[in-house]
C-alpha positions as CSV (number, residue, x, y, z in Angstrom):
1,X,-45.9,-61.7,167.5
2,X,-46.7,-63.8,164.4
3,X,-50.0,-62.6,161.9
4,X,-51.9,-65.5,163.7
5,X,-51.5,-64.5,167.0
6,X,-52.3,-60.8,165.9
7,X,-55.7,-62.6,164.2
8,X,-56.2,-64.7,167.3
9,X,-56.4,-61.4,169.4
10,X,-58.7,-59.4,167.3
11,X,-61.2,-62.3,166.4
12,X,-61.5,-63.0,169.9
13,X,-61.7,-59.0,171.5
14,X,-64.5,-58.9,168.4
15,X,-66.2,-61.8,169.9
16,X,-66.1,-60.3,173.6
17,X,-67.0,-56.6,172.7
18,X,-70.1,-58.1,170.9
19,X,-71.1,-60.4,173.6
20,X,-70.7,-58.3,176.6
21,X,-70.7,-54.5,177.5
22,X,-67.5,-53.0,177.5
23,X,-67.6,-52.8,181.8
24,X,-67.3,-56.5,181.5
25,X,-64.6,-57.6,178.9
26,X,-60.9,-58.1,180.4
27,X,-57.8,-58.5,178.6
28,X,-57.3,-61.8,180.6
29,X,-60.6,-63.2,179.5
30,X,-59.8,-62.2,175.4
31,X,-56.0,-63.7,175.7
32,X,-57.5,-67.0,177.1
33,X,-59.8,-67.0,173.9
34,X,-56.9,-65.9,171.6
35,X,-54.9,-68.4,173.6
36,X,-52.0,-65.6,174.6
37,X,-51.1,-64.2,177.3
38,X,-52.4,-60.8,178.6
39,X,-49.2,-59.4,178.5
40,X,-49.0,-59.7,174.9
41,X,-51.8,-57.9,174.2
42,X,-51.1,-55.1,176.6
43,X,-47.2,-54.8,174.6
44,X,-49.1,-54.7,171.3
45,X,-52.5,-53.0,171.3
46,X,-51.4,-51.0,174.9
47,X,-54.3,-51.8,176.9
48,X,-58.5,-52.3,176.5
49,X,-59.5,-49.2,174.9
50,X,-56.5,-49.3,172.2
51,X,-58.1,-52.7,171.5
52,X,-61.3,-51.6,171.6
53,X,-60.3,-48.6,169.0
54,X,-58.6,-51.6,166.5
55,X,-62.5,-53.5,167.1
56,X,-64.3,-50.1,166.3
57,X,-62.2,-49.0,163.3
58,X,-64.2,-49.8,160.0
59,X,-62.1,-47.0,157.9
60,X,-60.2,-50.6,156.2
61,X,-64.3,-51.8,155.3
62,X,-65.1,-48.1,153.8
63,X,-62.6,-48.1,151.4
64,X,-62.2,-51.8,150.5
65,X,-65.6,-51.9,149.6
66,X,-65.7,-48.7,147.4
67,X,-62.8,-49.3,145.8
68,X,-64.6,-49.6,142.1
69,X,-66.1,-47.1,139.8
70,X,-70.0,-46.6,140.5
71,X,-70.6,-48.2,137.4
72,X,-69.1,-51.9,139.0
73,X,-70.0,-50.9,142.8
74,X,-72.6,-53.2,143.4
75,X,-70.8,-56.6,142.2
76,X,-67.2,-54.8,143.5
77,X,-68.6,-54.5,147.1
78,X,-70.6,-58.2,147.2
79,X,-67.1,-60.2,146.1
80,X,-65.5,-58.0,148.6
81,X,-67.3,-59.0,151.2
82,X,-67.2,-62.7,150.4
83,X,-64.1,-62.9,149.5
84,X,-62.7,-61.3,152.3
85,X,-64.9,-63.6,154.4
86,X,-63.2,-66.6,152.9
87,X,-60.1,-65.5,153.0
88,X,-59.9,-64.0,156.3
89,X,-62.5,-66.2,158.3
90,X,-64.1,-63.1,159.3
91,X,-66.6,-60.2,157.9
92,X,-66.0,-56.7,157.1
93,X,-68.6,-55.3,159.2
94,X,-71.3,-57.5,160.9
95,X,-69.5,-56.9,164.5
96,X,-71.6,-53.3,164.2
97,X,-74.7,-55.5,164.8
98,X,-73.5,-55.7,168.1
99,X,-73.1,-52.0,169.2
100,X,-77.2,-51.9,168.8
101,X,-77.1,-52.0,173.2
102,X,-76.5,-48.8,175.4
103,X,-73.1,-47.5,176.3
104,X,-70.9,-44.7,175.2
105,X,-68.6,-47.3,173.3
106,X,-71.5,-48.8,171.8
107,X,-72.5,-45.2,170.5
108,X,-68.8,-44.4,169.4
109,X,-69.1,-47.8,167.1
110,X,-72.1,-47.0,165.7
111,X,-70.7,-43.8,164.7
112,X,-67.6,-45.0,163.4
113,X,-69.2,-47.5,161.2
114,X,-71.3,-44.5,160.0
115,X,-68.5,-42.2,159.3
116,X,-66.3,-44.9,158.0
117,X,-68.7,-47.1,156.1
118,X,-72.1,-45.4,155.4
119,X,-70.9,-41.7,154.6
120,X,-68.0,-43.4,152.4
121,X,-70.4,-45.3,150.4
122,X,-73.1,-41.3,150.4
123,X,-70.3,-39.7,149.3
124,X,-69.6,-42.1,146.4
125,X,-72.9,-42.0,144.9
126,X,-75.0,-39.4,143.1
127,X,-78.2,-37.3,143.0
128,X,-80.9,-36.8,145.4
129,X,-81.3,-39.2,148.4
130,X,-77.6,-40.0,148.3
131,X,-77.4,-40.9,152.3
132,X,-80.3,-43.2,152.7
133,X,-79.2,-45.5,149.5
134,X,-75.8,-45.8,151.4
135,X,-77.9,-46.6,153.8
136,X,-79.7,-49.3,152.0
137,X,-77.4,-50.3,150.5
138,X,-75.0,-51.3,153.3
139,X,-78.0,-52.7,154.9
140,X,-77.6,-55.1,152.1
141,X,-74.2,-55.9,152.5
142,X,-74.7,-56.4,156.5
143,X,-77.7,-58.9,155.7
144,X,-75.4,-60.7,153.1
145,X,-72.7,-60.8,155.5
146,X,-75.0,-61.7,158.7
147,X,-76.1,-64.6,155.9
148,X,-72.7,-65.8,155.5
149,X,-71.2,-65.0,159.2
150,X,-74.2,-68.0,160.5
151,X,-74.6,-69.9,158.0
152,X,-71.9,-72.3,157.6
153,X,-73.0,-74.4,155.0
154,X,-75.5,-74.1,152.8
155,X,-75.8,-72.6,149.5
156,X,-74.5,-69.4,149.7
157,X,-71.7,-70.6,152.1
158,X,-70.7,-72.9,149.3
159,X,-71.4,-70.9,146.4
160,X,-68.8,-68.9,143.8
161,X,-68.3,-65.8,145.2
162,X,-68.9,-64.6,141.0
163,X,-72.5,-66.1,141.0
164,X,-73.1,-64.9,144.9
165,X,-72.3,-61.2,142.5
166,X,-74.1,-61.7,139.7
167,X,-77.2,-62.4,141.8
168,X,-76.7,-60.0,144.7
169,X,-75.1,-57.4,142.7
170,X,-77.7,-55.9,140.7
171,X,-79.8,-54.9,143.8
172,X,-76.8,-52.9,145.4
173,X,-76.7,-51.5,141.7
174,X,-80.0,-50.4,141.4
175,X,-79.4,-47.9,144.9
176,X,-76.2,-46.6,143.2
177,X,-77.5,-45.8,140.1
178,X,-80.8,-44.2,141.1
179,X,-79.5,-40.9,140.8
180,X,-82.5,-39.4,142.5
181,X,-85.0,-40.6,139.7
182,X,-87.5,-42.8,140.4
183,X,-88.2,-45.7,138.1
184,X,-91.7,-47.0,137.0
């Protein structure tokens, strides 16, 4: 199967396990979305849950988004995340949003993105308070990339991903540089 039909399949299983509970997404209903047959899916990703685990896995987000020294970490992460939303039509980590309803695979996304997204960015940082800036901090990047996910045009949807860092950066900065100490 060619890149875009492998992209076809994952936007749309994204786009059905964030509309509807897991009980209620088929394979048939995500290959008439991705416009392939079911088939296809099931000799790639196996079956629903194997699909579901590629949907839940944000271990790729972690580590693409930490991939700078603390002192860059802020602007690294914020052209991450728009560039990769350029580039890819898609976002690193909104889908998450979604797993807010009941459900055991609901809970087991939430705890993924946790694991693979939150404690990567606690156990980047330093001092006191590590796991709620990661908290904060990602809470950033998820507004940012909620921002740019509905907003289609606009000024942020059209702006240089540089400027979109220079402006956005230095609040993800500030949480990764506290250190424990508070400022006055």
């Amino acid at each position: 199967m060619s890149d875009d039909g492998r992209t076809a399949i994952l936007r749309a299983a994204k786009r059905a396990f964030a509309r509807q509970p897991y009980a209620a997404v088929t394979l048939r209903g995500i290959a008439a979305d991705a416009g392939v047959s079911a088939s296809l899916i099931v000799k790639h990703y196996g079956g629903k849950d194997q699909l579901f685990d590629v949907v839940a896995d944000f271990g790729d987000a972690g580590q693409l988004l930490v991939a700078a020294p603390n002192a860059e970490l802020g602007r690294h992460a914020v052209l991450t995340l728009v560039r990769w939303r350029r580039e890819h039509d898609s976002d690193l980590m909104v889908r998450v949003v979604f797993a807010a309803g009941d459900g055991d695979e609901r809970k087991m996304m939430r705890d993924r993105f946790h694991e693979q997204v939150v404690r990567v960015f606690a156990d980047n940082l330093e001092g006191a308070d590590r796991e709620l800036r990661a908290e904060l901090i990602v809470a950033h990047l998820l507004g940012l990339g909620a921002l740019l996910a509905v907003q289609k045009s606009g000024e942020a949807a059209a702006a240089d991903p540089e400027l979109l860092a220079d402006l956005y950066g230095p609040a993800l900065q500030h949480l990764i540089d506290q250190n424990g100490q508070q400022s006055h």
